[in-house]
C-alpha positions as CSV (number, residue, x, y, z in Angstrom):
1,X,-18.2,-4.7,13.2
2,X,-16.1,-8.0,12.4
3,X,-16.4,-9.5,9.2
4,X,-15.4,-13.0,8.9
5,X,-16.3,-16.0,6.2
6,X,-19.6,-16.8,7.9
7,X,-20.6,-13.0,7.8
8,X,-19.8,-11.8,4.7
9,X,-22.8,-12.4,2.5
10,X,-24.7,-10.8,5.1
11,X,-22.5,-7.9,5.7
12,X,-21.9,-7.0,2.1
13,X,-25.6,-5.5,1.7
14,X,-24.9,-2.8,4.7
15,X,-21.3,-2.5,2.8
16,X,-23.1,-1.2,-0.3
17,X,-25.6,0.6,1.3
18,X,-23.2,2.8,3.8
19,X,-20.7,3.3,0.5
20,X,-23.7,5.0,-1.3
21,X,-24.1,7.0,1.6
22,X,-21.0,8.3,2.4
23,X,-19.2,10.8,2.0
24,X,-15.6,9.3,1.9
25,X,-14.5,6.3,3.4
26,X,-11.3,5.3,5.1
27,X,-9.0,2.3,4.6
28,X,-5.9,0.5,6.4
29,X,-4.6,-3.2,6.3
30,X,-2.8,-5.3,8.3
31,X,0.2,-7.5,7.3
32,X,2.0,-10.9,8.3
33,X,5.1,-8.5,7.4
34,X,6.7,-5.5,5.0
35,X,10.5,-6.0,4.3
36,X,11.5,-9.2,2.8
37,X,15.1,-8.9,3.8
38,X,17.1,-6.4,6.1
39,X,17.5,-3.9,2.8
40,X,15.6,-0.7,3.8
41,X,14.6,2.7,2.3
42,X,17.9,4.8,2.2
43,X,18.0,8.5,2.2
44,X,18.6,9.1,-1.8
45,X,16.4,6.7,-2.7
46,X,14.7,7.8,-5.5
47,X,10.5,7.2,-5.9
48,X,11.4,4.2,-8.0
49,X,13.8,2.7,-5.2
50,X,10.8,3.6,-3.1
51,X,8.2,1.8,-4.9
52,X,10.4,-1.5,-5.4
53,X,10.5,-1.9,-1.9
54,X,6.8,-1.8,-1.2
55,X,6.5,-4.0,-4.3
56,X,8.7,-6.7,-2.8
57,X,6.9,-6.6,0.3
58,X,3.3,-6.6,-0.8
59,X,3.8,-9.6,-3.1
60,X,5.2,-11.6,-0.4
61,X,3.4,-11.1,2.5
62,X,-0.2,-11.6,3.3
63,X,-3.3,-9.1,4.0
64,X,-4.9,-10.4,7.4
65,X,-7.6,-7.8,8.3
66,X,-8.9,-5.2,6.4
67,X,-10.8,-2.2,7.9
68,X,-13.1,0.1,6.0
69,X,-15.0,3.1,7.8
70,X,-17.6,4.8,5.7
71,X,-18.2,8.4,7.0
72,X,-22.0,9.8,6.2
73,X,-22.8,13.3,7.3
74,X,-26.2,13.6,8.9
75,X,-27.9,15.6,11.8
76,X,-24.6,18.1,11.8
77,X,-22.2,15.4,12.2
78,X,-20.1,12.3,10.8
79,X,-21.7,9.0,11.7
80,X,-18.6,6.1,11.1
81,X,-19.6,2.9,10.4
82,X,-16.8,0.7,10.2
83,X,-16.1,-2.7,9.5
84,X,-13.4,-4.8,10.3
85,X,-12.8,-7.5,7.7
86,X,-10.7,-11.2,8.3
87,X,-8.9,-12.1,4.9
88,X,-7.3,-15.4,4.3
89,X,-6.9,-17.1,1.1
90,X,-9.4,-20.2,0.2
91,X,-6.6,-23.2,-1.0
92,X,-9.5,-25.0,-3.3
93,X,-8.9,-23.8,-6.6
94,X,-5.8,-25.6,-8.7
95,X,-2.7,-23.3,-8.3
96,X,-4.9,-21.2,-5.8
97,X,-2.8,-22.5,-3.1
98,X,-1.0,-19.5,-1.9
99,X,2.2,-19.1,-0.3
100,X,3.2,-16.1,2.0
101,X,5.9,-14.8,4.1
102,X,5.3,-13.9,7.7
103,X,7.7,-11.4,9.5
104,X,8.3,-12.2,12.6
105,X,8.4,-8.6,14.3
106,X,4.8,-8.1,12.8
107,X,3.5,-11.4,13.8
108,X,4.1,-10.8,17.3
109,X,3.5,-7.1,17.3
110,X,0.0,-8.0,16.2
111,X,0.0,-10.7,18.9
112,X,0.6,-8.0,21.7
113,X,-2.3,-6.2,20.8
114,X,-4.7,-9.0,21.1
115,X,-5.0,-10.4,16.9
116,X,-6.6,-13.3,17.1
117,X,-4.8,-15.8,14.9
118,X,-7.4,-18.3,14.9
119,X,-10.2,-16.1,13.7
120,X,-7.7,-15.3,10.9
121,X,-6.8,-18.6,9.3
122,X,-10.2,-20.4,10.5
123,X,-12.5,-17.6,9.3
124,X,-11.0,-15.0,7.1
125,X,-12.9,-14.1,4.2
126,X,-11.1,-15.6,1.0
127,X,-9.9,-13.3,-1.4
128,X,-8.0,-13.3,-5.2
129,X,-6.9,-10.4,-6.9
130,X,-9.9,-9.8,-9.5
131,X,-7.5,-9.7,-12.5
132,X,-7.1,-13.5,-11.3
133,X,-10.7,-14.2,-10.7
134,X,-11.7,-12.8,-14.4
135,X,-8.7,-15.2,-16.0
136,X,-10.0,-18.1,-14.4
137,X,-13.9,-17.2,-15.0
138,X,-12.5,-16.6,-18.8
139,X,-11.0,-20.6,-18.6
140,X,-14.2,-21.8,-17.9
141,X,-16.0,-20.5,-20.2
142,X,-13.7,-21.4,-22.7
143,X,-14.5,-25.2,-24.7
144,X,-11.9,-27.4,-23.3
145,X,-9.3,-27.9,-25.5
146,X,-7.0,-31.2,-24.4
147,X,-4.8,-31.5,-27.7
148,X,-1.4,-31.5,-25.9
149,X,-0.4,-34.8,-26.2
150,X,0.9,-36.3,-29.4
151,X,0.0,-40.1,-29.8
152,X,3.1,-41.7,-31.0
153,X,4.6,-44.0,-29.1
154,X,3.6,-47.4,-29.5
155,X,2.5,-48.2,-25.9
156,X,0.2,-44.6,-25.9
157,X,-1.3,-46.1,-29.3
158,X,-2.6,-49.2,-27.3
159,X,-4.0,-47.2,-24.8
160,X,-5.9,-44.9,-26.8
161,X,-7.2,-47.9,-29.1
162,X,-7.9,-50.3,-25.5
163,X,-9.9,-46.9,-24.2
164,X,-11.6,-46.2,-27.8
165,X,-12.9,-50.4,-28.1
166,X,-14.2,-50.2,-24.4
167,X,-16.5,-47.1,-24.7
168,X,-17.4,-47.8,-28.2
169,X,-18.4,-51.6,-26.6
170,X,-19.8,-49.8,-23.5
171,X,-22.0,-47.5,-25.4
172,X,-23.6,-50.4,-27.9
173,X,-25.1,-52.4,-24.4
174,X,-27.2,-50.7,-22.0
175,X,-25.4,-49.6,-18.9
176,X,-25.7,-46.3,-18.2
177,X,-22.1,-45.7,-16.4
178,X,-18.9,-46.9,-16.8
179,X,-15.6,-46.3,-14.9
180,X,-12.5,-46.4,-16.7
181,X,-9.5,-48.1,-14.7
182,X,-7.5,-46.1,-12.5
183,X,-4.4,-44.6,-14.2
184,X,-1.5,-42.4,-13.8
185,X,-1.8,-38.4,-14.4
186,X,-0.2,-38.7,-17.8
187,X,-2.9,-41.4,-19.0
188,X,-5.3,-39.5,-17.5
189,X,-4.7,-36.6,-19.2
190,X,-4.4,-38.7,-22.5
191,X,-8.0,-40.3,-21.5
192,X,-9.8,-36.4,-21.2
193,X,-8.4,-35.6,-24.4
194,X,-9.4,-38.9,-26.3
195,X,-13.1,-38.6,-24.4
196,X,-13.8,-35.3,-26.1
197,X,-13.6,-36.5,-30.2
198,X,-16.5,-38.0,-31.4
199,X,-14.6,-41.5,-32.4
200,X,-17.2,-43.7,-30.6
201,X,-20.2,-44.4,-32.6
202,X,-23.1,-43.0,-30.5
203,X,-26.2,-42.9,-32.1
204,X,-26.2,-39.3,-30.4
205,X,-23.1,-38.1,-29.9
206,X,-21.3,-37.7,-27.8
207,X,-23.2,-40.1,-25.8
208,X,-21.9,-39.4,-22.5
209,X,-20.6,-36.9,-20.2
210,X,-17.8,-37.6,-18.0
211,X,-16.0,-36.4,-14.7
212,X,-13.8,-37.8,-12.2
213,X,-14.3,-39.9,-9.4
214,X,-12.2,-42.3,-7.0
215,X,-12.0,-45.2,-8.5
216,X,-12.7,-49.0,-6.8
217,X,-9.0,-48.8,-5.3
218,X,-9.5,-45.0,-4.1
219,X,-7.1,-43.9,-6.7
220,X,-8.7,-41.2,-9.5
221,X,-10.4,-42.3,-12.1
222,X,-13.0,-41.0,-14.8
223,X,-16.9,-41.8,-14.8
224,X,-18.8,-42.2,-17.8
225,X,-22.5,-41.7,-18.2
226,X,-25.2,-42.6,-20.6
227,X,-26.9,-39.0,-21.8
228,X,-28.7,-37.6,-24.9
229,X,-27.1,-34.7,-26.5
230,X,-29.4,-32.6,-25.1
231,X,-28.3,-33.9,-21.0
232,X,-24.6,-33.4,-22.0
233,X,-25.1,-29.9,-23.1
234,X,-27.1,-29.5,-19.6
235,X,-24.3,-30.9,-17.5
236,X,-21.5,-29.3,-19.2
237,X,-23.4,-25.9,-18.2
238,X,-24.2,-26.8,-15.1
239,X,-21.0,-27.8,-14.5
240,X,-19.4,-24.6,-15.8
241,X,-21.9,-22.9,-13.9
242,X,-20.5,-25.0,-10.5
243,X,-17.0,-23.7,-11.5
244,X,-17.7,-20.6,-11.6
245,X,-19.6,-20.2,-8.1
246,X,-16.4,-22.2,-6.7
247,X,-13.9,-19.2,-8.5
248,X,-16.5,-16.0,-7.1
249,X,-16.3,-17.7,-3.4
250,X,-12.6,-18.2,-3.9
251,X,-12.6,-14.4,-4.5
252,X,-14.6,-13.3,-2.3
253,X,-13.6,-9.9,-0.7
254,X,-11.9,-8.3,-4.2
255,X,-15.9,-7.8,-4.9
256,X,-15.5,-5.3,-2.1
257,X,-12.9,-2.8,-4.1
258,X,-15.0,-3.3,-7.2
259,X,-18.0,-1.7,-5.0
260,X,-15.3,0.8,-3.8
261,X,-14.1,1.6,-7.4
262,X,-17.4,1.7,-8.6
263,X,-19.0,4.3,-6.2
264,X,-16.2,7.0,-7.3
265,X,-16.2,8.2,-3.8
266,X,-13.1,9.9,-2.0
267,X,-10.4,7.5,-0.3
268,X,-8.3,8.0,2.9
269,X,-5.6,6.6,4.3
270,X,-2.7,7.4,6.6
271,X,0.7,7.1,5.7
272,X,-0.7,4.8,3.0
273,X,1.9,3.9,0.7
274,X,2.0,0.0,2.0
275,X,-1.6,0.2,2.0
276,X,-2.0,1.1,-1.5
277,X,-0.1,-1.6,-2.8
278,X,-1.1,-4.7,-0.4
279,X,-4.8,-3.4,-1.4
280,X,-3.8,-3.5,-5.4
281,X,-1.4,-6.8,-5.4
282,X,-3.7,-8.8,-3.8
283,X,-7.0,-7.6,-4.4
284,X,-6.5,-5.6,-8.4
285,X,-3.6,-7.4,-10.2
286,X,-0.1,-8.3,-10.0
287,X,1.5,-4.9,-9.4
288,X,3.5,-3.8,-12.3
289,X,7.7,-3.0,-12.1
290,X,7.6,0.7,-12.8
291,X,6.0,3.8,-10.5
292,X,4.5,5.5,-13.4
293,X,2.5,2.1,-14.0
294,X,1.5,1.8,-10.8
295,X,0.3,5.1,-10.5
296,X,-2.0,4.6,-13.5
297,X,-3.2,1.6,-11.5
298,X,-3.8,3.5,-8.2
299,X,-5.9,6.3,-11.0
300,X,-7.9,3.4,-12.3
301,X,-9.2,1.6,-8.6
302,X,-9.3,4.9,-7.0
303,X,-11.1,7.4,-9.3
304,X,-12.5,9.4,-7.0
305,X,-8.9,10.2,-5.5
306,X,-6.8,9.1,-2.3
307,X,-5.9,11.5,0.5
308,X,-2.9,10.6,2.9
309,X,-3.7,12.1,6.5
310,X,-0.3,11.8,7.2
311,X,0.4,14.4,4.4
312,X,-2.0,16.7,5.2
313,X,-0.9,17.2,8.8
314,X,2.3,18.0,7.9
315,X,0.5,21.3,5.3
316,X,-0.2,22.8,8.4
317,X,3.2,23.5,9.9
318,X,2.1,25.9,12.8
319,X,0.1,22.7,14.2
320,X,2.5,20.0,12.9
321,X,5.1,21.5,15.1
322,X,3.4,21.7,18.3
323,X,2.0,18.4,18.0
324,X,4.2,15.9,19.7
325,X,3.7,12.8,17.2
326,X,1.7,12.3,13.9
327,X,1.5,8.5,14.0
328,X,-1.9,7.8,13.7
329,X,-3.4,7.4,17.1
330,X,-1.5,10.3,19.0
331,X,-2.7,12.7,16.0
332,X,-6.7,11.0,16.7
333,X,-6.5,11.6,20.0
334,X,-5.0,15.3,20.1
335,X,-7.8,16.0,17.5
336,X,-10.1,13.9,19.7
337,X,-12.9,14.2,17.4
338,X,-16.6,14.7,19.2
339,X,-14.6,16.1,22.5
340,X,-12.1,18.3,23.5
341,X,-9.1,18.6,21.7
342,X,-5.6,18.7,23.1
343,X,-4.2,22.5,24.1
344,X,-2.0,22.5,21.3
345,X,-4.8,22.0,18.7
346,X,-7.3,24.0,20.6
347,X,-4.8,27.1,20.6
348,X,-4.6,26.7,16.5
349,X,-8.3,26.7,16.3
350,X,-8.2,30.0,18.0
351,X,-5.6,31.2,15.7
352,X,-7.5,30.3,12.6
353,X,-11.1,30.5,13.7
354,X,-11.9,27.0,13.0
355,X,-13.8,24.5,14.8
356,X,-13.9,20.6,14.2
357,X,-16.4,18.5,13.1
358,X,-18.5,16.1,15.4
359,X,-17.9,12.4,14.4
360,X,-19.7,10.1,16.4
361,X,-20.2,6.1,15.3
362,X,-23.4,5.1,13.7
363,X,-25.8,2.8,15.7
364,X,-25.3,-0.7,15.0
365,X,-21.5,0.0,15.0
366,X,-20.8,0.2,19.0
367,X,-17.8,-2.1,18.7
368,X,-15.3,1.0,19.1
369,X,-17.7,2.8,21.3
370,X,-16.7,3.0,25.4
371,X,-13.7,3.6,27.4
372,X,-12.3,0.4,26.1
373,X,-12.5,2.0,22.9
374,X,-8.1,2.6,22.7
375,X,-7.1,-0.8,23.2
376,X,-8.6,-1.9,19.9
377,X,-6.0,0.2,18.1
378,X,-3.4,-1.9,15.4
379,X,-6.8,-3.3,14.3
380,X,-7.5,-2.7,10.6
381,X,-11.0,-1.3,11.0
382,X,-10.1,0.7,14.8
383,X,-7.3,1.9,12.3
384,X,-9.2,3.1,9.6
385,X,-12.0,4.7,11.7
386,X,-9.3,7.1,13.6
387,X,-7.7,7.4,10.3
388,X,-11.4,8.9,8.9
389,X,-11.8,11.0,11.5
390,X,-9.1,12.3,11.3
391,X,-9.1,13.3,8.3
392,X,-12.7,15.1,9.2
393,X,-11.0,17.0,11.0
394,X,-8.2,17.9,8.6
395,X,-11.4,18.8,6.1
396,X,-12.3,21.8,8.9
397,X,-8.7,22.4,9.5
398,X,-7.8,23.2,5.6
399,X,-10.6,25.0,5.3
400,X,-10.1,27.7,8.0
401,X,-6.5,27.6,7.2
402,X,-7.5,28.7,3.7
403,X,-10.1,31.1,4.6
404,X,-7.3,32.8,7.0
405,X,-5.1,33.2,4.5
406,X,-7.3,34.4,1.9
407,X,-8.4,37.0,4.6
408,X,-4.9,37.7,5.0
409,X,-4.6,38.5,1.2
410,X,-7.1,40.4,0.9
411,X,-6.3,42.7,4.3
412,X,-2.8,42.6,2.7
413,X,-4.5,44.8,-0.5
414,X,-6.5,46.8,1.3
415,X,-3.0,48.3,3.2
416,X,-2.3,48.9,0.0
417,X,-5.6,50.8,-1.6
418,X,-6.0,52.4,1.2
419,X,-9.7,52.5,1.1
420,X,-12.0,53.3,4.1
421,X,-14.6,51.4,2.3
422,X,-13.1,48.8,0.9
423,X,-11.2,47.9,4.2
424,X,-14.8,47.5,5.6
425,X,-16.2,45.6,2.5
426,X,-13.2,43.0,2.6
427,X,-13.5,42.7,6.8
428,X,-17.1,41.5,6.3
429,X,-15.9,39.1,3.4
430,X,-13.8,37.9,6.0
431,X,-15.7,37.3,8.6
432,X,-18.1,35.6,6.2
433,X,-15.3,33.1,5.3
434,X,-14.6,32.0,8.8
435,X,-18.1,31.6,9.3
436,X,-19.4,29.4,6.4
437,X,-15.9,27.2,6.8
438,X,-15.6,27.1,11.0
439,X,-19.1,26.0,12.2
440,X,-19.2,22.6,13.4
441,X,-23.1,21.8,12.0
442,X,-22.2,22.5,8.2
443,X,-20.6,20.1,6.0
444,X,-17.2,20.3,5.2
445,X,-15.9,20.1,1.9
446,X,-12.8,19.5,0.2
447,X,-12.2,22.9,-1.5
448,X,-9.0,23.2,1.3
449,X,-7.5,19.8,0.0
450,X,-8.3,19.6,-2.7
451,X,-4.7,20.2,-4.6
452,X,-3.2,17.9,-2.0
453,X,-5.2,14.6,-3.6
454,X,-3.1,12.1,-4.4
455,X,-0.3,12.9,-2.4
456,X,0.8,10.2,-0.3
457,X,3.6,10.4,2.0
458,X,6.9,9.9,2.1
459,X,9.7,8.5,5.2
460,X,13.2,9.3,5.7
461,X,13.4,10.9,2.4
462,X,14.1,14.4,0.7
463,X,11.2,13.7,-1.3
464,X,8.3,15.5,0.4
465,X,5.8,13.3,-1.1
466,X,5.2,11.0,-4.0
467,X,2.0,11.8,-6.2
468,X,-0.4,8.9,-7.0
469,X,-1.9,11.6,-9.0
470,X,-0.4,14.1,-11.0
471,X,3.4,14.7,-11.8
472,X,5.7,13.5,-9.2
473,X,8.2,16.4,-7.2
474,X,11.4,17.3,-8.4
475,X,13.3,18.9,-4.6
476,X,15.9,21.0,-5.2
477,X,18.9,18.7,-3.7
478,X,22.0,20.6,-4.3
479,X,22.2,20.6,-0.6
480,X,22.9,16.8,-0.1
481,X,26.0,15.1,-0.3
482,X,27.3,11.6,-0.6
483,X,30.3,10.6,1.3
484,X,31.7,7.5,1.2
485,X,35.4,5.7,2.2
486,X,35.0,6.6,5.6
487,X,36.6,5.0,8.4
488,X,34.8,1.5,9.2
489,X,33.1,2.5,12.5
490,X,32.8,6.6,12.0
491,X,30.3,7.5,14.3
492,X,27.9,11.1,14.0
493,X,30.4,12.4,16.5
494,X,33.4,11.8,14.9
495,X,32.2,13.3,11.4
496,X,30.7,16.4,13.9
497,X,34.0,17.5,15.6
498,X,35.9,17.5,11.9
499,X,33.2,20.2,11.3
500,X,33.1,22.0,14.0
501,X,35.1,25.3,13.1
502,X,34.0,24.7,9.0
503,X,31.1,27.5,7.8
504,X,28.8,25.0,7.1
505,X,26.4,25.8,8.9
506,X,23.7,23.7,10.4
507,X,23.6,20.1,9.2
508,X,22.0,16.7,9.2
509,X,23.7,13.9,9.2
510,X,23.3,9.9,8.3
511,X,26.1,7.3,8.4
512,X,25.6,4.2,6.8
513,X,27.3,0.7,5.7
514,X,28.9,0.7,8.9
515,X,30.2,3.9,9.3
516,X,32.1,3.8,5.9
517,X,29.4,5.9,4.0
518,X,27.5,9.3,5.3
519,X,24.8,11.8,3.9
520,X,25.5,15.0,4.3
521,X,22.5,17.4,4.4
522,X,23.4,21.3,4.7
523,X,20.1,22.8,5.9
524,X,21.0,26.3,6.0
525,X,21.9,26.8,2.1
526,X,24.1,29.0,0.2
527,X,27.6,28.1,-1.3
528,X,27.2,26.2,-4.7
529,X,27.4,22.6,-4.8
530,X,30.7,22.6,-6.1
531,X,31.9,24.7,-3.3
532,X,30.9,22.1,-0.5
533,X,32.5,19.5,-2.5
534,X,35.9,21.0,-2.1
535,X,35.0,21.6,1.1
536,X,34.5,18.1,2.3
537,X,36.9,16.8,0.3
538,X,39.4,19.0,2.1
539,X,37.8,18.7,5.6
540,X,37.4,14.8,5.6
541,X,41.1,14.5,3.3
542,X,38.8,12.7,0.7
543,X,39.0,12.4,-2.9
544,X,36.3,14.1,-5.2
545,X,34.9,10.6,-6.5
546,X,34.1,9.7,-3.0
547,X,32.4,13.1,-2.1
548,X,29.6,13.3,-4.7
549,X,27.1,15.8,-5.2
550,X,23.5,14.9,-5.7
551,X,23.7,15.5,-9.3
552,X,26.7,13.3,-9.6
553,X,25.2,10.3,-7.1
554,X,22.2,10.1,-9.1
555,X,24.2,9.7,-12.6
556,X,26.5,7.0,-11.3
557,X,23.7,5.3,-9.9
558,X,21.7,6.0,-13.6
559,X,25.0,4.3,-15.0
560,X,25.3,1.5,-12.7
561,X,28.2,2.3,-11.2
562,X,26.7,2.7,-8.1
563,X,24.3,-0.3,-6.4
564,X,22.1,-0.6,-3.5
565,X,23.5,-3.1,-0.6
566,X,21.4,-5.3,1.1
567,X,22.2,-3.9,4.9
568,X,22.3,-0.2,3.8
569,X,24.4,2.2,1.7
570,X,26.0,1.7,-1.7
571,X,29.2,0.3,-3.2
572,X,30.7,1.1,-6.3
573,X,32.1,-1.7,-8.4
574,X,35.8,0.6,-8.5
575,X,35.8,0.8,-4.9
576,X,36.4,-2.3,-2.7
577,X,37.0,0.0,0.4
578,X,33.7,0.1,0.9
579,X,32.9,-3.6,1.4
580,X,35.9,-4.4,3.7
581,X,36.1,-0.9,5.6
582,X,39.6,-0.4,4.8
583,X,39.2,3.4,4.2
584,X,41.0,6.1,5.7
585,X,40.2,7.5,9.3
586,X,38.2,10.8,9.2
587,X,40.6,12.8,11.2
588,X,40.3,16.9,11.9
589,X,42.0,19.1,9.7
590,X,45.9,19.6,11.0
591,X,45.7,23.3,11.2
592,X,42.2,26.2,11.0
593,X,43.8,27.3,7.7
594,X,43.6,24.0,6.1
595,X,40.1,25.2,6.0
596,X,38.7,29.0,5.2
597,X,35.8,28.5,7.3
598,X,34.3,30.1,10.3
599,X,32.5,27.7,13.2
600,X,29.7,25.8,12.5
601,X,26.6,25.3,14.4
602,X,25.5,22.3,16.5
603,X,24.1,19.7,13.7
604,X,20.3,18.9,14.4
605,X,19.8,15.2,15.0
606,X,19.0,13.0,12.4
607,X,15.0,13.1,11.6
608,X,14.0,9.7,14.0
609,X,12.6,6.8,11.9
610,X,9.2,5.6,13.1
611,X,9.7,1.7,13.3
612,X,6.4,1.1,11.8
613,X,4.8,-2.4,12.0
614,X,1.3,-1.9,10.8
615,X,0.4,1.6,10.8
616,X,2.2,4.3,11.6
C-alpha cells in the first residue's frame, strides 16, 4: 500500500491496528545517497570507524520511502501487510527548511527501478526527528520572552517612545485595529518586544493582541486589535494551539516510530546498519559521536530488539555456502516463501527436518501480489516485505537447526551411557523436537534466535558483527597484517609471486592507496604474530615499522600516528612515501634461502564487495 501526504491520516489507523497484531514487523529505507565523499569502510576499521561513516551519511542525505511490513500469524500462516511510505520534509516551519545531499549513483539507481520522483517531493509525508518536534512544541508553550535588545542608542529611544505615544493614543479613541508602519527586521523585533510590557495605559491591560500582517506597501508589518483581557488570553491560546498543529503536521511520520517504540514488538531488518541510523537521525534525534551512545539509542527506540537477516543467514553455514548470494532478493527468492524453495535450501530442510512457514499477503495489501510482483523490488516497503519473510523463514530454519543439534547432543550421550533404554527414551525426545519446531501450521518462535538479537551485520570487515545489544566482539586478529611502502602500482599478483615458495599458507589479500599499502590476512593460522613479521619484512625487504601487526596498527592509530585517507588506506605523519608512492619495489627474494619457508598455497580472492545502493 502507498502512503503519501494525502493518505496518511487515513493510513495511520490500519498502521496501529496491524502493529498490535503482529508479531514482528520489518523495516528498510531508501536514500538520495550513503557516502559523503569517496572515503570508504577499510578493512581494519574498527566499530567506531564503522559507525562515523554511517553517521556522516545519515545526517546528510535524505530518507525518501519508508517501508514497514507487519507480519500476523493466523490460519497457520504469516499474513504481510505492508506499507510503503513517501517522506519528504514540509519547509513551513522557521529553520525547518532542510537541506540534503543527493548521490548521484543512488539517484539514478532508484530511477532505473521505476522511483517516482514526483510522488516524492510533491507528496511525501513530512517528517522531523521527534527530539526536534518536542523542542519546538516546548517553545511554544513557553511565554514569549523578547528582552534581547538593549534600548540605548538615541535613534532606538525615538522609536520606542514614537511606538509607545501611538498605541497609548490609539488605545484612548475607539478604533479597534491599528497597523503599525512597516519596518525593517531589527525594528520589528524591537516593536514585539516593546508590545508585550504593559507601558500603555489600558483600562484592561494589555488591551490588545497583536500579530503580523502585510502591511499597505506589502512589506511586514504588525496588527493591533482592540480586546478585553479575557479575548487576549483566548487568542494567545488559540494561537499557541495553531502552532502547535503546524509543528505535529510538520512532523508527521516520526509519530510512526513512537507507535513502533511503543508496541515493544520485535524489529527486522537486512543488512540494517544504514537503516538504523537514517531511521534514528531523522526520525529520533541528532545521532550522537560515539557507538556506545548510539547503541543506547538503538536500546531505547527498539525495546523489543532488532534482528539483521543478513546475520542470521550467515549462522547457518551449511546453507550459507550453497546459496549463491545473500543480498536480499536472491536470499527471498531461494527461500521463496509460500512455494517451493530453491534445491539448495530444500536439500538443507531435508538435512535438518525443517519446513518453512507459509507467508502469504493480507487482503487489502495486493500491491506485491501477481507475477509483476519482482519488479517492485529497491522499493522501501517491497524491501521490507521480502526482508520479513525472510526472516519467517529464518525463525523455522534456527529452530530445526537447534533442535538437530540438541538431538545430536543428546545421541552424542547416549554413545556414551550406553543405555538400551535411554537410547530409545532420547530418540523419541528427538523426534518430538523436530516435530513441534518443523511443521509448517505452528507458530514459530524465537527461542532459535534468540542470542543472535541485536546483532547487526557487518561488510568487508574482520568484525563478524557489531552488537546493537550487548557487548561488542573482540576477533582474535593476530592473523592480520598491515603493510605499507609498497611500490606505487603493486598489484595482488605482484605481492602473490613474492610469496609463492614462503610457508604461509593460504592468504587474503587487499592492496590499497594505490598499491602502496596491503592487508595481509593469513587464514590458515599458526606461527606467532611476531614470526610473520619477520617474515614479511624479509620477503617484501621491508622495515619492521612498515609491516605492523594488528596489535601494533591499532596503537599507532590509538596515538594518532596513523590517520585514515580520504581515497583509502592510511598515512603516517613520519612517512611521506606513502603520499607520493616513492617506496621501494616489492621484488622476490634473490635466493629460496633468503627465506626458510616451504611453498605456499594459491591465495583465495579477496571477499567481493557488494556495491550496495539501497539495500543489499
Amino acid at each position: 500500500m502507498d502512503v503519501t501526504r494525502n493518505t496518511f491520516a487515513k493510513a495511520l489507523p490500519l498502521v496501529e491496528k496491524a502493529l498490535e497484531r503482529c508479531q514482528f514487523y520489518s523495516f528498510d529505507l531508501e536514500m538520495t545517497g550513503l557516502h559523503v565523499t569517496d572515503k570508504r569502510e577499510d578493512y581494519l576499521d574498527d566499530i567506531q570507524d564503522r559507525y562515523e561513516v554511517l553517521a556522516e551519511g545519515a545526517q546528510n542525505f535524505l530518507v525518501s520511502q519508508f517501508g514497514l511490513s507487519f507480519f500476523c500469524w493466523e490460519g497457520g500462516k504469516y499474513a504481510a501487510q505492508t506499507f510503503n511510505f513517501y517522506l519528504f520534509p514540509l519547509p513551513m516551519l522557521h529553520g525547518q527548511d532542510k537541506r540534503f545531499l543527493c548521490q548521484a549513483g543512488s539517484m539514478d539507481f532508484l530511477a532505473s527501478q521505476g522511483f517516482d520522483f514526483n510522488k516524492f517531493v510533491y507528496e511525501g509525508i513530512p517528517f522531523m526527528c521527534v527530539a526536534d518536534r518536542d523542542r519546538r512544541l516546548e517553545g511554544i508553550s513557553r511565554e514569549p520572552c523578547r528582552s534581547g535588545i538593549s534600548i540605548h542608542k538615541p535613534e532606538d529611544v525615538a522609536f520606542v517612545a514614537a511606538l509607545v505615544q501611538q498605541v497609548s493614543a490609539w488605545l484612548q479613541g475607539s478604533g479597534t485595529e491599528l497597523i503599525l508602519e512597516e519596518v525593517n527586521g531589527y525594528q520589528r523585533a524591537i516593536q514585539y518586544q516593546q508590545l508585550e510590557k504593559p507601558q500603555f495605559g489600558a483600562a484592561d491591560p494589555p488591551g490588545f493582541y497583536f500579530e503580523a500582517c502585510d502591511g499597505p506597501q506589502g512589506k511586514r508589518a504588525i496588527r493591533l486589535t482592540r480586546a478585553s483581557a479575557a479575548e487576549v488570553e483566548a487568542f494567545n491560546k488559540q494561537k499557541k494551539q495553531v502552532e502547535a498543529e503546524k509543528v505535529h503536521a510538520a512532523a508527521g511520520f516520526c509519530s510512526v516510530l513512537e507507535r513502533l517504540r511503543d508496541s515493544r514488538k520485535p524489529a527486522v531488518g537486512h543488512n540494517c546498519a544504514f537503516d538504523l541510523t537514517f531511521t534514528l537521525e531523522h526520525l529520533a534525534q541528532s545521532l550522537p559521536a560515539e557507538w556506545p551512545s548510539f547503541k543506547r539509542l538503538v536500546q531505547a527506540w527498539f525495546p523489543g530488539g532488532i534482528w539483521d537477516t543478513k546475520y542470521l543467514i550467515k549462522q547457518l553455514p551449511e546453507l550459507f555456502q550453497a546459496l549463491p548470494s545473500t543480498s536480499l532478493q536472491p536470499l527471498y527468492q531461494a527461500l521463496n516463501p509460500g512455494g517451493p524453495p530453491e534445491p539448495q535450501v530444500r536439500e538443507y530442510l531435508e538435512k535438518t527436518g525443517g519446513q518453512l512457514p507459509r507467508v502469504e499477503h493480507a487482503s487489502a495489501f495486493a500491491r506485491y501480489t501477481g507475477p509483476d510482483a519482482a519488479s517492485h523490488a529497491h522499493e522501501a516497503g517491497y524491501d521490507a516485505y521480502m526482508t520479513g519473510a525472510v526472516f519467517a523463514c529464518l525463525l523455522q530454519l534456527h529452530a530445526s537447526n537447534m533442535a538437530s543439534n540438541a538431538g545430536g547432543t543428546r545421541l552424542a550421550a547416549e554413545a556414551r551411557l550406553g543405555g538400551a533404554e535411554v537410547s530409545a527414551m532420547s530418540a523419541r525426545g528427538l523426534v518430538s523436537d523436530i516435530e513441534q519446531t518443523s511443521l509448517s501450521a505452528e507458530q514459530p518462535d524465537f527461542c532459535g534466535v534468540q542470542e543472535l538479537m541485536g546483532r547487526v551485520n557487518i561488510m568487508f570487515s574482520p568484525i563478524p558483527y557489531t552488537a546493537v545489544y550487548g557487548e561488542d566482539p573482540v576477533p582474535n586478529l593476530d592473523h592480520i597484517f598491515y603493510v605499507s611502502g609498497l611500490g606505487q602500482g603493486t598489484k595482488q599478483s605482484d605481492l602473490q609471486r613474492v610469496f609463492d615458495g614462503a610457508n604461509l599458507g593460504r592468504m587474503r589479500l587487499n592492496l590499497k592507496s594505490r598499491g602502496t599499502q596491503a592487508v595481509v590476512e593469513l587464514l590458515d593460522r599458526g606461527a606467532s604474530p611476531q614470526a610473520v613479521k619477520l617474515a614479511l619484512c624479509s620477503l617484501l625487504s621491508l622495515s619492521p615499522e612498515q609491516v605492523l601487526t594488528s596489535a601494533e596498527f591499532a596503537a599507532q592509530k590509538a596515538s594518532g600516528q596513523l590517520s585514515k585517507q580520504p581515497h583509502g588506506g592510511w598515512a603516517a605523519a613520519s612517512e611521506k612515501l606513502l603520499s607520493n608512492g616513492a617506496a621501494r619495489p616489492v621484488k622476490r627474494p634473490r635466493t629460496d634461502d633468503d627465506v626458510d619457508m616451504a611453498p605456499v598455497q594459491q591465495a583465495e580472492p579477496s571477499a567481493a564487495r557488494s556495491k550496495r545502493c539501497i539495500i543489499m
